[in-house]
C-alpha positions as a Markdown table, in Angstrom:
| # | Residue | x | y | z |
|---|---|---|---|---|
| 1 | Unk | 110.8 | 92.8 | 108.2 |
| 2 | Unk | 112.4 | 89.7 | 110.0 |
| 3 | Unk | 109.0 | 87.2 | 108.4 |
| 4 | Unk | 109.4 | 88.7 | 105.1 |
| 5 | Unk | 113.0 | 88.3 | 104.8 |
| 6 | Unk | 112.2 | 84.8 | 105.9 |
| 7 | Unk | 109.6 | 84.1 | 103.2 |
| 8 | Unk | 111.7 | 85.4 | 100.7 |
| 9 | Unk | 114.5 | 82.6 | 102.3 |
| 10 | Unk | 111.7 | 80.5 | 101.6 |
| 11 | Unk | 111.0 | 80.9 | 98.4 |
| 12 | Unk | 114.5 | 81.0 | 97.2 |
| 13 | Unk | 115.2 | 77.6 | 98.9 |
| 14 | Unk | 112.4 | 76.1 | 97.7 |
| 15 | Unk | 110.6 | 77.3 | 94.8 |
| 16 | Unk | 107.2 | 79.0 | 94.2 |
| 17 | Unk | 104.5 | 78.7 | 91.7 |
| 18 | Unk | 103.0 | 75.6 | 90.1 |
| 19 | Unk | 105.7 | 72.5 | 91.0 |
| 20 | Unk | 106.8 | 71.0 | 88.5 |
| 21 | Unk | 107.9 | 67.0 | 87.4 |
| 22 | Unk | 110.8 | 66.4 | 85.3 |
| 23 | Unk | 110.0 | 64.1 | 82.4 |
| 24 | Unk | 113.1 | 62.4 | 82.2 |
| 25 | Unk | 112.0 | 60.9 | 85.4 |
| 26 | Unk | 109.2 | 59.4 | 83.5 |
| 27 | Unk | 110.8 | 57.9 | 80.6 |
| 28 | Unk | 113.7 | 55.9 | 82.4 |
| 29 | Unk | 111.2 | 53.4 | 82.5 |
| 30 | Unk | 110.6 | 51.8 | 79.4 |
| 31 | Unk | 107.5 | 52.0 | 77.3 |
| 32 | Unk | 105.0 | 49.5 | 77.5 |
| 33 | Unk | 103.2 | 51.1 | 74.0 |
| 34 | Unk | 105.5 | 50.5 | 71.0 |
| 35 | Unk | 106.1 | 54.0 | 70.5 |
| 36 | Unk | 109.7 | 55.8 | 69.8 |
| 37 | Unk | 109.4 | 59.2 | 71.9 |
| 38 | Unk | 112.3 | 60.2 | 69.3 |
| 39 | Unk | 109.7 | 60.3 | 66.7 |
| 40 | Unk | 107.5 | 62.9 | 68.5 |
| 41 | Unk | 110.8 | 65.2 | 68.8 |
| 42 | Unk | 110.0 | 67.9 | 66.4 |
| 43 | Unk | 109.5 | 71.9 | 66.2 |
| 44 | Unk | 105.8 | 73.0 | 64.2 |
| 45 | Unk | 105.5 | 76.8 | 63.8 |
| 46 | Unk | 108.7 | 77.6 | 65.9 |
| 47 | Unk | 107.5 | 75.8 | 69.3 |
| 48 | Unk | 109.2 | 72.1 | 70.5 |
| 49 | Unk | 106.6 | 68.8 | 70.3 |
| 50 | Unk | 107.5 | 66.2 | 73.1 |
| 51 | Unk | 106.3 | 62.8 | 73.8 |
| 52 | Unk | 105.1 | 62.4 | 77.7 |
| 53 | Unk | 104.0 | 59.3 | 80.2 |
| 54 | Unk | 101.3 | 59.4 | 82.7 |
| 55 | Unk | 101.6 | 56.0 | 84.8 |
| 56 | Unk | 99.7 | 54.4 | 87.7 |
| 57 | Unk | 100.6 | 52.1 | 90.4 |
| 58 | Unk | 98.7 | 49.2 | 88.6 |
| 59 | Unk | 100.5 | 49.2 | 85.4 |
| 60 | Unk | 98.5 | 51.1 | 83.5 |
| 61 | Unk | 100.4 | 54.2 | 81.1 |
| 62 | Unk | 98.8 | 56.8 | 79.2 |
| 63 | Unk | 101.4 | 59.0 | 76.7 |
| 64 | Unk | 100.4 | 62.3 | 75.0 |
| 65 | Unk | 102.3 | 64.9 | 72.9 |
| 66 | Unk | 101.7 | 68.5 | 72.6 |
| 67 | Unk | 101.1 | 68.7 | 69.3 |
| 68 | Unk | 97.2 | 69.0 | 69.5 |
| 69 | Unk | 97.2 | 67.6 | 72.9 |
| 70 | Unk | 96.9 | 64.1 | 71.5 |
| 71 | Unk | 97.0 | 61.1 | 73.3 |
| 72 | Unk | 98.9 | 58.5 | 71.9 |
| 73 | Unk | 98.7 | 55.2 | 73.6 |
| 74 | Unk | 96.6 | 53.9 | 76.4 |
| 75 | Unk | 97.9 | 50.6 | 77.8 |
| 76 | Unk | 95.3 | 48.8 | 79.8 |
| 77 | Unk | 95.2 | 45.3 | 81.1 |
| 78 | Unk | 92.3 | 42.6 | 79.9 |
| 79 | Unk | 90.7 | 39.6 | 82.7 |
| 80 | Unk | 94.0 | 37.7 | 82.1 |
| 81 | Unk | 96.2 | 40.9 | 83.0 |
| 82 | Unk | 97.8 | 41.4 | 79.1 |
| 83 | Unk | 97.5 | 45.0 | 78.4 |
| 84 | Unk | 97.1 | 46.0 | 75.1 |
| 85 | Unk | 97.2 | 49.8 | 74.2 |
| 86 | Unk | 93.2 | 50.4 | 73.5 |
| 87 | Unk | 93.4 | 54.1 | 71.4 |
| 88 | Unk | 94.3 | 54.5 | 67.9 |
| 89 | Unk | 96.7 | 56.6 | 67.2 |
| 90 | Unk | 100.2 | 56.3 | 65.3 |
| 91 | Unk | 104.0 | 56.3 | 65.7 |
| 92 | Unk | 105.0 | 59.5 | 64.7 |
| 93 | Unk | 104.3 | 63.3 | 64.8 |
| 94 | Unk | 104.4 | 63.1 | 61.2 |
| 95 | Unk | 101.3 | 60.8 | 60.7 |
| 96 | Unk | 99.1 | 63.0 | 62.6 |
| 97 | Unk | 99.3 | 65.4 | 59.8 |
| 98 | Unk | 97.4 | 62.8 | 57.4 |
| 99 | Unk | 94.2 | 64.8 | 56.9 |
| 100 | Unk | 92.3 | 61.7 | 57.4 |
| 101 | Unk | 94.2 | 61.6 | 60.9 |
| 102 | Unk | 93.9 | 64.9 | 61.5 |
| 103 | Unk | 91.4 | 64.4 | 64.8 |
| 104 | Unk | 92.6 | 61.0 | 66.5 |
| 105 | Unk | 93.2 | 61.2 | 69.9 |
| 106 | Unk | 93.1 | 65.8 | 70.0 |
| 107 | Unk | 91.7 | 68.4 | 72.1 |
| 108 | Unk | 88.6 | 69.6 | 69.5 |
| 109 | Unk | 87.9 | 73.7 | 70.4 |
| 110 | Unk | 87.1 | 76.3 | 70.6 |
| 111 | Unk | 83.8 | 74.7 | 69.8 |
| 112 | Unk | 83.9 | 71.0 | 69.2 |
| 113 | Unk | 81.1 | 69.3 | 66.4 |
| 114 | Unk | 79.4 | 71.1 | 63.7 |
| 115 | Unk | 78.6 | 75.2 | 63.8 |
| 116 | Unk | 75.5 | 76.1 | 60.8 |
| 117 | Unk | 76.8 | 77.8 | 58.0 |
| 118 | Unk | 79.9 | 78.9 | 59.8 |
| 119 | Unk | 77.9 | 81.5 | 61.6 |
| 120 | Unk | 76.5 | 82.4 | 64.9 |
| 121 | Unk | 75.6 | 85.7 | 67.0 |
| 122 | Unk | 76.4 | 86.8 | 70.8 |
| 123 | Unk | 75.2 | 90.1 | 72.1 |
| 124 | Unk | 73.8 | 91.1 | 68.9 |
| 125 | Unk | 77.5 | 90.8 | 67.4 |
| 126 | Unk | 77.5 | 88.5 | 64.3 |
| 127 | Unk | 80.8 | 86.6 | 63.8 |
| 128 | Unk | 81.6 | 84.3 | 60.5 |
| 129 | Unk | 84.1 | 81.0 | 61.2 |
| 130 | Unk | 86.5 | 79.1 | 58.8 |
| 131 | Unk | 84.3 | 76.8 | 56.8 |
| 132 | Unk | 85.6 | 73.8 | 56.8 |
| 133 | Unk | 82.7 | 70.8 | 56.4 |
| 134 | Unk | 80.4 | 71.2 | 53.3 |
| 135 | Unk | 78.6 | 75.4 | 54.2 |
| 136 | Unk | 79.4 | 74.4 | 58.0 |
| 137 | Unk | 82.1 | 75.2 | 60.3 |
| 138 | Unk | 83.3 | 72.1 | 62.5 |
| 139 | Unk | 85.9 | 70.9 | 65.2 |
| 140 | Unk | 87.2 | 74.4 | 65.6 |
| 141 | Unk | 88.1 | 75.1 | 61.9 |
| 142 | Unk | 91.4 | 74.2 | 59.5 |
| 143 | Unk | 93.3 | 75.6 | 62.4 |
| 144 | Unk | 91.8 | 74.1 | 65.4 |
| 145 | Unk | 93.3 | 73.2 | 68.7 |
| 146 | Unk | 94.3 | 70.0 | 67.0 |
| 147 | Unk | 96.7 | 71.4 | 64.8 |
| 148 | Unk | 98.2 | 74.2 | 67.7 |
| 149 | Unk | 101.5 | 73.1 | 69.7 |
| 150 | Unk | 100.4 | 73.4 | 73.5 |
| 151 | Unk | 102.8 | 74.6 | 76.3 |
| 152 | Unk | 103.2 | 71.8 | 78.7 |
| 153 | Unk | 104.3 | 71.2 | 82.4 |
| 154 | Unk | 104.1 | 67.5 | 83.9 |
| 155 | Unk | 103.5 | 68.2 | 87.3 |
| 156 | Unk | 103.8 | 64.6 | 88.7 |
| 157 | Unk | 104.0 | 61.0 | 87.1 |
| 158 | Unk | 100.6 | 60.6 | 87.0 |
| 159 | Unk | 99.3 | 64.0 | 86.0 |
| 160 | Unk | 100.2 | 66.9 | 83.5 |
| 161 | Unk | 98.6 | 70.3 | 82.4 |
| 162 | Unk | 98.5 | 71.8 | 78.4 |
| 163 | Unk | 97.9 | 75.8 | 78.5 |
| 164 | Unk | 97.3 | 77.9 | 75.6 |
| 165 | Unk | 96.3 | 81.2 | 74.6 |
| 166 | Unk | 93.8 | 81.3 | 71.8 |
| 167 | Unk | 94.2 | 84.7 | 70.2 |
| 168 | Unk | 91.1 | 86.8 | 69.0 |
| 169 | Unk | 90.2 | 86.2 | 66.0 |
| 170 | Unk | 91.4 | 83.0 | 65.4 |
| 171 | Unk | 89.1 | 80.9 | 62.9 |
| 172 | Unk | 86.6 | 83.3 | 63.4 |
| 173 | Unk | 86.2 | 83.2 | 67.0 |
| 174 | Unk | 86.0 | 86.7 | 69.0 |
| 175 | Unk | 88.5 | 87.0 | 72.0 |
| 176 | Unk | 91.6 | 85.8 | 73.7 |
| 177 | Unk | 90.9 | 82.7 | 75.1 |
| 178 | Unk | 93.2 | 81.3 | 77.8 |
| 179 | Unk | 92.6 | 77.5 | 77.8 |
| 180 | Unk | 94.4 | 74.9 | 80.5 |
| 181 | Unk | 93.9 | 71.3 | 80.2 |
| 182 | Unk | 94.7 | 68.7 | 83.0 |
| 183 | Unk | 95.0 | 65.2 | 82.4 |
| 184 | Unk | 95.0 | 62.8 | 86.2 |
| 185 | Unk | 95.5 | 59.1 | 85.8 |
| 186 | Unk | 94.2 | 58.4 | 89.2 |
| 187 | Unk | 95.3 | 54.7 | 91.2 |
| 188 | Unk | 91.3 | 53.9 | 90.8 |
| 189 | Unk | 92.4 | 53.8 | 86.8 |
| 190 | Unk | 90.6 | 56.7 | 86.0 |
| 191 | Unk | 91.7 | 59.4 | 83.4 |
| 192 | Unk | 90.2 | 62.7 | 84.6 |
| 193 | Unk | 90.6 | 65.5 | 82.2 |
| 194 | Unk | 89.8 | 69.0 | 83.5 |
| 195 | Unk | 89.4 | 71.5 | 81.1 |
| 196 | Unk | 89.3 | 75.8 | 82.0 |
| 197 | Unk | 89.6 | 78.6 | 80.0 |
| 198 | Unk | 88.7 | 82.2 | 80.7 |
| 199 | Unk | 88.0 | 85.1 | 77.9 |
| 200 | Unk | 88.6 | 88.9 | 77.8 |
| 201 | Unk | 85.2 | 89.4 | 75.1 |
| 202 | Unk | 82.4 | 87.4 | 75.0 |
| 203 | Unk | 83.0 | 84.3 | 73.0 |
| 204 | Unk | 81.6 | 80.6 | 72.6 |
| 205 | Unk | 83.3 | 77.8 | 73.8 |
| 206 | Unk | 83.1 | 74.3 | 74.0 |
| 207 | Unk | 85.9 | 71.5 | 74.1 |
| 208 | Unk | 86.2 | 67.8 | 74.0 |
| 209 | Unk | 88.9 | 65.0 | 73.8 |
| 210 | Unk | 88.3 | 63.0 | 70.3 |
| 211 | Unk | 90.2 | 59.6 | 71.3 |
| 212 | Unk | 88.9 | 56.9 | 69.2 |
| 213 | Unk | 88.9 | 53.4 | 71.7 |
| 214 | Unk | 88.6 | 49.8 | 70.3 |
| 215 | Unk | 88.4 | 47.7 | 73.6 |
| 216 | Unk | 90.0 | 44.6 | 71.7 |
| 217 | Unk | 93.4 | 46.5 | 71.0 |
| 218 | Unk | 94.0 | 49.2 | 68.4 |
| 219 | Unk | 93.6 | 47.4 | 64.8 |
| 220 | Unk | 91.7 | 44.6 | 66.2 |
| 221 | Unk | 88.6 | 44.0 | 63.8 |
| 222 | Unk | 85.4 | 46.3 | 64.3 |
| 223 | Unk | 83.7 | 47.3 | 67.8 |
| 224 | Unk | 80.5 | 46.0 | 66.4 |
| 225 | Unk | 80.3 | 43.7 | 69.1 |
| 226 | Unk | 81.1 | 46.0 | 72.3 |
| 227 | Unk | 78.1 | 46.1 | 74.5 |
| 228 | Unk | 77.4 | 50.0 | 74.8 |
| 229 | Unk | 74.8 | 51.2 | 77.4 |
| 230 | Unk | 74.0 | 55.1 | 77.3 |
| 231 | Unk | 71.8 | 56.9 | 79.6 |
| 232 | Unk | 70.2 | 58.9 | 78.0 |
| 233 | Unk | 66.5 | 59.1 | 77.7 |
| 234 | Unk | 67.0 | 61.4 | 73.9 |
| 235 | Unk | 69.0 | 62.8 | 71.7 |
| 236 | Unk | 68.9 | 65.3 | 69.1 |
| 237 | Unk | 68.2 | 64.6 | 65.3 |
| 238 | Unk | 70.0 | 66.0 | 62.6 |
| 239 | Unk | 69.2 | 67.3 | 58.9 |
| 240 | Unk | 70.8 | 66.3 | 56.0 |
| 241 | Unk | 73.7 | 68.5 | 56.5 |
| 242 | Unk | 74.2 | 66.7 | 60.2 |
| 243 | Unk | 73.1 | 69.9 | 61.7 |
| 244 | Unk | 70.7 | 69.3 | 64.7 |
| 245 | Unk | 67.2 | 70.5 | 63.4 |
| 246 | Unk | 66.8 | 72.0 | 67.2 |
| 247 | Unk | 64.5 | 69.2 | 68.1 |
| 248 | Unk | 65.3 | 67.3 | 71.3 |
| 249 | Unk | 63.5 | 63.5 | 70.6 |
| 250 | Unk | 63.0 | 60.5 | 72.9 |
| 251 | Unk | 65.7 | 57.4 | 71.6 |
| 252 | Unk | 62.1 | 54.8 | 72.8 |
| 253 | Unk | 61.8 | 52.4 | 69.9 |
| 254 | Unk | 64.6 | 53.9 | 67.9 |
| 255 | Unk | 68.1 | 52.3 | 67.0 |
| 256 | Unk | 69.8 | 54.9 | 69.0 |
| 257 | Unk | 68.1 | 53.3 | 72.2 |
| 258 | Unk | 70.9 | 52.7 | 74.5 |
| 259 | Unk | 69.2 | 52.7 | 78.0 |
| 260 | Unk | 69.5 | 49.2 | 78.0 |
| 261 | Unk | 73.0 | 47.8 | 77.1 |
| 262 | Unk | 73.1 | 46.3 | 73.9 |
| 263 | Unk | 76.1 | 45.4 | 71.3 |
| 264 | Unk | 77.1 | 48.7 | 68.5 |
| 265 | Unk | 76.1 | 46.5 | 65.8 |
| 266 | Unk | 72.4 | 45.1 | 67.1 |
| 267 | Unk | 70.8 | 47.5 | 65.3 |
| 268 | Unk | 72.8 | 49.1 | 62.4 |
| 269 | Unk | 70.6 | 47.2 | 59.7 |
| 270 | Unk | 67.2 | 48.8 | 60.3 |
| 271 | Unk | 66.0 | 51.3 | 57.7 |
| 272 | Unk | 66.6 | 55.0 | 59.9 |
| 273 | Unk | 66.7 | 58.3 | 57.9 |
| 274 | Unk | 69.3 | 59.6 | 61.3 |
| 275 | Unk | 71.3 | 55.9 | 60.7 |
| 276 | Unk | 71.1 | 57.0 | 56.5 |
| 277 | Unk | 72.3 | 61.1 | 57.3 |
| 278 | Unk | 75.0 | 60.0 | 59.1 |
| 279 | Unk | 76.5 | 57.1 | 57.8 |
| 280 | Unk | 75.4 | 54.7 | 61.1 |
| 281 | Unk | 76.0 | 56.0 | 64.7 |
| 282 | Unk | 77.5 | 60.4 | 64.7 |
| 283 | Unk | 74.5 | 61.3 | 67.2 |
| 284 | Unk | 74.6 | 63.4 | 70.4 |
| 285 | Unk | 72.7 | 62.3 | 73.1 |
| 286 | Unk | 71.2 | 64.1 | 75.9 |
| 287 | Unk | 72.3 | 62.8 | 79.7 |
| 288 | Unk | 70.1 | 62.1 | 81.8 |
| 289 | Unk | 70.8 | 64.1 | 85.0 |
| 290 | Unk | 71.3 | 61.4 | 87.7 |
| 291 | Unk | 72.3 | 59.1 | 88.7 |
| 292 | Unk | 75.7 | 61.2 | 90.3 |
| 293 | Unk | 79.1 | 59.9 | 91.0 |
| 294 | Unk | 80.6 | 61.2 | 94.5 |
| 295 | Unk | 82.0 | 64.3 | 92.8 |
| 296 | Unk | 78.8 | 65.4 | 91.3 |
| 297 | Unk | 79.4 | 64.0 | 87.5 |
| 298 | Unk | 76.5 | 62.3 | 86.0 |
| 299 | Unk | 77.1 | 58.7 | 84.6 |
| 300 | Unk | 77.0 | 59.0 | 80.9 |
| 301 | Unk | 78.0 | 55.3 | 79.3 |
| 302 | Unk | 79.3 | 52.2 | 79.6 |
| 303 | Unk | 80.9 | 50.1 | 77.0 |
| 304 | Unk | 82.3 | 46.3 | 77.5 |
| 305 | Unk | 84.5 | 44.3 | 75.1 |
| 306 | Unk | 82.8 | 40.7 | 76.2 |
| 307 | Unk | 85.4 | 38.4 | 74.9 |
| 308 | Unk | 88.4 | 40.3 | 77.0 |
| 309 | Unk | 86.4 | 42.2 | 79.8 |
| 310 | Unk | 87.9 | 45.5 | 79.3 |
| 311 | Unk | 85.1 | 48.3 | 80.5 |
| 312 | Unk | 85.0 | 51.9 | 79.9 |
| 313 | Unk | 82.5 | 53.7 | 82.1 |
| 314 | Unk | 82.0 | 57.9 | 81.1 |
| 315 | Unk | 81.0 | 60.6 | 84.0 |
| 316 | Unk | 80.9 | 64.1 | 82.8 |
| 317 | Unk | 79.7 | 67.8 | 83.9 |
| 318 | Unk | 78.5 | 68.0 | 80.3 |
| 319 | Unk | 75.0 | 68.1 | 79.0 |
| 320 | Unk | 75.7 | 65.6 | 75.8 |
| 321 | Unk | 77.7 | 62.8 | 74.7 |
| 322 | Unk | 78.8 | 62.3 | 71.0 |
| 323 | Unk | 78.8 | 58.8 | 70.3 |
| 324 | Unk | 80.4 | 58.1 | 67.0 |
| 325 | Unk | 81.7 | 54.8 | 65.4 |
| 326 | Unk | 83.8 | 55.5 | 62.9 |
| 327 | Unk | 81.8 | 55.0 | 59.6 |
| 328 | Unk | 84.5 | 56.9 | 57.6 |
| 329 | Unk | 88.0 | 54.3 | 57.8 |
| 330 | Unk | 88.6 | 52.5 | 54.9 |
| 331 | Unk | 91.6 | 50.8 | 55.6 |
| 332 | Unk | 94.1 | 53.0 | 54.4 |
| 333 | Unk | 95.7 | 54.3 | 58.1 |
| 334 | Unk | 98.1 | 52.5 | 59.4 |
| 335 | Unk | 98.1 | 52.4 | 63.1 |
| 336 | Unk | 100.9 | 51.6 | 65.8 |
| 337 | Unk | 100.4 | 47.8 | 65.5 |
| 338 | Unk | 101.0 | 48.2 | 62.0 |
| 339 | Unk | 97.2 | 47.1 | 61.5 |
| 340 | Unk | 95.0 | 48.8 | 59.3 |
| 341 | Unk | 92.1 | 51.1 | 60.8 |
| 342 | Unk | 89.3 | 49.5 | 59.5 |
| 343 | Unk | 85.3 | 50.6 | 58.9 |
| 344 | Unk | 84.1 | 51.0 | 62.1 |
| 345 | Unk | 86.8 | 49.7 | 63.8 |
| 346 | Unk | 86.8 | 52.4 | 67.3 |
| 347 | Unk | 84.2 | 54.2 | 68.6 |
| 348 | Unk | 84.2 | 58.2 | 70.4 |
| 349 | Unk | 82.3 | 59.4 | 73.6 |
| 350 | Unk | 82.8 | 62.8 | 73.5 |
| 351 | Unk | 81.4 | 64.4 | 76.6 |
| 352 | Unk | 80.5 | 68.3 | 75.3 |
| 353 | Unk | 77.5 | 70.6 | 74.6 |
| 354 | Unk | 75.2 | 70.4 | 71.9 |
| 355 | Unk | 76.3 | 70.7 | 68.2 |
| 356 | Unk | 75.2 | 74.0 | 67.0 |
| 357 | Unk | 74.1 | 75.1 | 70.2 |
| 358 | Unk | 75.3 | 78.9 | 69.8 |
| 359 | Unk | 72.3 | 78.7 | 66.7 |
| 360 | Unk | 69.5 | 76.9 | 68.4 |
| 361 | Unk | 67.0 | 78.9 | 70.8 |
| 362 | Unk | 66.1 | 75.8 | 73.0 |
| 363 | Unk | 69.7 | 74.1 | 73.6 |
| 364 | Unk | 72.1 | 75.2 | 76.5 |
| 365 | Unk | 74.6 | 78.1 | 75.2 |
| 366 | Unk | 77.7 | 77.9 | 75.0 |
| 367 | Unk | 78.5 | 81.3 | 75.8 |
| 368 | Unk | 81.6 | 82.3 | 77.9 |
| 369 | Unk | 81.9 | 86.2 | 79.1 |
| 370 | Unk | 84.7 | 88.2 | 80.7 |
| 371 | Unk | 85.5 | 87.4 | 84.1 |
| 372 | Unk | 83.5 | 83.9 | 84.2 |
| 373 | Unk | 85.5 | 80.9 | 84.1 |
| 374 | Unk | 84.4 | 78.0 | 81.7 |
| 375 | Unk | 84.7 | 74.6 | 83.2 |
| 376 | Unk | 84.1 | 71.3 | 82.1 |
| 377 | Unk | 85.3 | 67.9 | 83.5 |
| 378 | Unk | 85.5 | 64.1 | 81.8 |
| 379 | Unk | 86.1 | 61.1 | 83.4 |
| 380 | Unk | 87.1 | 57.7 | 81.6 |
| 381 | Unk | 87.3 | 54.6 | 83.8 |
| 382 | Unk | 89.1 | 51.7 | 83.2 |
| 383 | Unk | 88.2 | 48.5 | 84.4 |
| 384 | Unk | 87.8 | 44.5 | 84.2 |
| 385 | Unk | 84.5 | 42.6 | 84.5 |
| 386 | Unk | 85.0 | 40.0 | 87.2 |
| 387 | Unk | 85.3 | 36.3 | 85.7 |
């Protein structure tokens, strides 16, 4: 009786549960992205949007809001210590809503890249999804985790958690999904995101982060000149309607070749039906399964900016890695720099499963089932080639 009176003493003195980190502690300190957090103060569909501030102890500051789990800004120092913020992304809440916008810098789910006509089966159950790309369902439909206000908690300066549940039914998708998201800037400048989510029916699922990085500062010319190296011995080809065609094809001889690292732009010129179909590099590639950081993550990509230094390395629990340079900007976005987004001025890494995979007999399944616990980790590391 005496212990449990004294646990209960405990408790009442000093909490229980999940600690928690007040913002304001956070933004005392002044920005070093030119961003007003005033202008990510909102309410969408009856919930509040915030602007929050991961920081490290070398400087380096990552800020997010909760409207599609977006993140912002990512200010990162070059050989000659200026940091420049390296995402695109824009000044307010109420840019993000540009359909041309509408995936910069978001959570993608449930099920991230392209789904065939909308459709797929689990346990002899067929469900249809929100059609949203030509016949084909993608990035988690009109409604996606992009466009959904997230429940946030900033458990310390350097690390905060998005929750979420995903209701059955929505765009399609069978079950109530609960989803939690943890973003850790760690003091060895690595972003670690952890994303879990557990289902009450069986379901698909399959989430990514869909930041687009220019290494040269947001609005700063093309990427056609970042040295990218990918290991990855294939990848899988697509048909005309940049559905996979189930084939998994070796990237020897090929423009999509990045074993060996090579800049973006080397190879855009040659004559490729897959470069044709998808308008230059929208192509997932299929890790290799070694070699192994110390946590167990296989090394996915490197990418340098040679003129600057910046480096962005990739390690991932995930079977594939999206590489897409952004074939689609013409110009008209404005960015935070005030700089136009320009054709094929970032670049995407999206660690994740393979498109389609739910429809296609020989690629890992995406299948989640009551009482399992989906899991996936991605790692971005930030560093500096040595002068």
């Amino acid at each position: 009786m005496r212990f449990s009176l004294y646990i209960l003493l405990l408790t009442m003195l000093f909490g229980c549960g999940k600690k928690t980190f007040k913002t304001d502690q956070v933004q005392l300190k002044p920005l070093k992205a030119k961003i007003d957090p005033a202008h990510f103060e909102s309410i969408i569909d009856g919930k509040k949007t915030h602007l929050y501030v991961l920081r490290n102890k070398n400087g380096i500051e990552i800020t997010f809001t909760n409207y599609g789990q977006r993140l912002v800004s990512l200010m990162v120092p070059d050989q000659n210590g200026k940091f420049e913020d390296i995402v695109l992304g824009f000044n307010t809440l109420e840019d993000y809503k540009n359909p041309k916008a509408k995936y910069i810098g978001a959570i993608i789910g449930r099920s991230a890249n392209r789904i065939a006509n909308g459709e797929f089966t689990v346990h002899q159950n067929k469900y249809t999804l929100t059609v949203n790309n030509g016949k084909n369902h993608s990035h988690g439909g009109n409604n996606g985790y992009n466009n959904q206000v997230w429940d946030a908690v900033q458990l310390a300066s350097n690390q905060i958690e998005f929750s979420r549940l995903s209701p059955d039914g929505e765009e399609g998708y069978p079950g109530n999904l609960q989803v939690t998201t943890k973003y850790t800037l760690t003091n060895s400048n690595e972003l670690i995101i952890d994303y879990s989510a557990t289902t009450d029916k069986s379901t698909i699922v399959n989430l990514t982060n869909h930041s687009f990085f220019n290494l040269s500062g947001e609005g700063n010319g093309n990427v056609n000149d970042h040295i990218l190296m990918i290991n990855a011995n294939n990848y899988t080809p697509l048909n005309a309607d940049q559905i996979p065609i189930g084939e998994i094809t070796s990237v020897q001889g090929s423009p999509f070749d990045f074993r060996v690292p090579k800049a973006i732009g080397q190879d855009l010129h040659q004559q490729n039906q897959q470069l044709t179909i998808a308008s230059g590099y929208d192509q997932n590639y299929v890790l290799n399964n070694s070699p192994k950081n110390k946590n167990g993550l296989v090394f996915a990509a490197k990418i340098t900016q040679p003129k600057n230094g910046r480096t962005l390395e990739i390690y991932t629990n995930e079977p594939g890695l999206q590489f897409y340079e952004s074939n689609y900007f013409d110009g008209s976005l404005i960015g935070k720099s005030g700089k136009a987004y320009l054709y094929r001025g970032a670049f995407c890494l999206e660690s994740q499963h393979f498109p389609d995979a739910p429809n296609q007999g020989n690629f890992t399944k995406t299948t989640l089932e009551p009482g399992q616990t989906y899991h996936s980790t991605c790692v971005y590391t930030f560093g500096i080639l040595s002068k």
